[in-house]
Steps between C-alpha positions, in 0.01 A plus 500: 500500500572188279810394383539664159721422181741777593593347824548147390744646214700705694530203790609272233732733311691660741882416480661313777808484342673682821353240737394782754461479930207741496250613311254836497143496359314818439126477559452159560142430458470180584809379482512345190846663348697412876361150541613399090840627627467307792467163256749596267761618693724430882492859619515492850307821531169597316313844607185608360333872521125531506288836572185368480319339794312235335751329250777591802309264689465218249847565391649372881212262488623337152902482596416371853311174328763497223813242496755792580327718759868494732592699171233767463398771664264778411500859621156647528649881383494772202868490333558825622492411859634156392862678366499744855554224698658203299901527507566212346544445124336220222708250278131531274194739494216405343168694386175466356410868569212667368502692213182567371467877386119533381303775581207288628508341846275218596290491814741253688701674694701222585568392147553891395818503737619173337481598164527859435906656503410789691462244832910441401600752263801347321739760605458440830563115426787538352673702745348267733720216342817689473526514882391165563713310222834369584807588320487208282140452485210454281150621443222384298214666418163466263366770312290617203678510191389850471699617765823325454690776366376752749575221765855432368579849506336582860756208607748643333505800732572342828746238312321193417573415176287166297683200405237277398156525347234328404177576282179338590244473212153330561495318149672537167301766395479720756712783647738464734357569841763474771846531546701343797859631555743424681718813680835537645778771567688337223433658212690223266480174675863288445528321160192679329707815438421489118099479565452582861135502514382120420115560399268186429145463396225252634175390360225371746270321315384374130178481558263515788655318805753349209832588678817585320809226532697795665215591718438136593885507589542773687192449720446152549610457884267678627198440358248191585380441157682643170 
C-alpha cells in the first residue's frame, strides 16, 4: 500500500493538545499514521493494529528502522481480538479505516480488505474505541464526507461525541471529499459552550501539484519535497 493523502492529513492534523502517554492506531498499514505521531509528539507508548500479513510485516519492519522504534510496537491482530485481550486504555486513537461501500470489488484481495468497510464495519469501530479510550481521551478519525453524519450519529450511540472537524476539498472547485473529526465523551468541550463543534475547511491544491498555503502548512514536516 502507499502512503496516501488521507494518512498524511490525519497524521498532521490530529490534536495533541492533551500531550498523551499512549497512543492506539487502528489498522496500521504501514505505519504511516503511528510513526507521524511518533515525530510530533513524546508519548511514551505507541501501539499499532494490523490484520494483514504482508503490510503487518512491513509495518514492524518500518518502526524498527525508524528514529523511535523503543516507542512503537505493532500487534499483528483483528481489533476484535485486539479489545479481548488489551486492558489497558489510550490517551489518543487514531484511524484511517476503510470505508469504501461500492458494489464492485477488485481482484486484489489484499487491497479489497484495505479498502472496502465491510473488512471494519464502522459500528464495530466505534464500539471498538469506546472501550479502548481513556476517560479523558481523544480519537481521530478520516472519513468520506458522505458519511459524516451517519458516522457522527453511530458515535453518538456509544458516547463519543465530535469536537473538531475538518473538510478536505481537492481544489476550489471541487466537492468536499473527506472529513476528519475529532471524538470525545465530552459533548461540549470547556470554553466552546456557545459553538461546541469547531468545523474548518481545507483546500489541497490550485492547480496540479500547486499546493494550497494551508496545505503547505499543515503538511510540510513530513514530506521530502513540497
Amino acid at each position: 500500500m502507499k502512503i496516501g493523502t488521507d494518512s498524511v492529513l490525519l497524521g498532521a492534523w490530529v490534536s495533541l493538545k492533551n500531550n498523551p502517554f499512549s497512543i492506539l492506531d487502528i489498522g496500521a498499514g504501514t505505519g504511516v499514521l503511528s510513526l507521524m505521531l511518533a515525530q510530533r509528539s513524546s508519548a511514551e507508548l505507541i501501539d499499532a493494529i494490523e490484520i494483514d500479513d504482508a503490510a503487518y510485516e512491513q509495518c514492524v519492519d518500518n518502526f524498527e528502522q525508524s528514529p523511535w522504534s523503543d516507542r512503537l510496537f505493532c500487534y499483528h491482530a483483528s481489533l476484535e481480538e485486539f479489545v479481548d485481550d488489551i486492558e489497558d486504555n489510550y490517551d489518543l486513537i487514531i484511524c484511517n479505516p476503510p470505508f469504501y461501500n461500492e458494489d464492485y470489488k477488485t481482484k486484489n484481495e489484499q487491497r479489497d480488505l484495505a479498502r472496502f468497510q465491510d473488512a471494519m464495519p464502522f459500528e464495530h469501530l466505534l464500539k471498538s474505541v469506546s472501550i479502548l479510550l481513556s476517560e479523558h481521551g481523544t480519537f481521530s478519525v478520516v472519513i468520506p464526507f458522505s458519511e459524516e453524519i451517519n458516522f457522527i450519529e453511530l458515535a453518538s450511540k456509544v458516547k463519543l461525541y465530535p469536537n473538531n472537524i475538518l473538510h478536505i476539498k481537492g481544489n476550489p472547485t471541487s466537492e468536499t471529499k473527506r472529513s476528519l473529526i475529532e471524538f470525545s465523551f465530552q459533548a461540549v468541550p470547556a470554553g466552546r459552550q456557545e459553538s461546541p463543534i469547531k468545523t474548518d475547511n481545507l483546500i489541497i491544491e490550485i492547480g496540479r501539484h500547486q499546493y494550497t498555503e494551508d496545505y503547505i502548512n499543515l503538511t510540510k514536516d513530513f514530506y521530502l519535497k513540497m
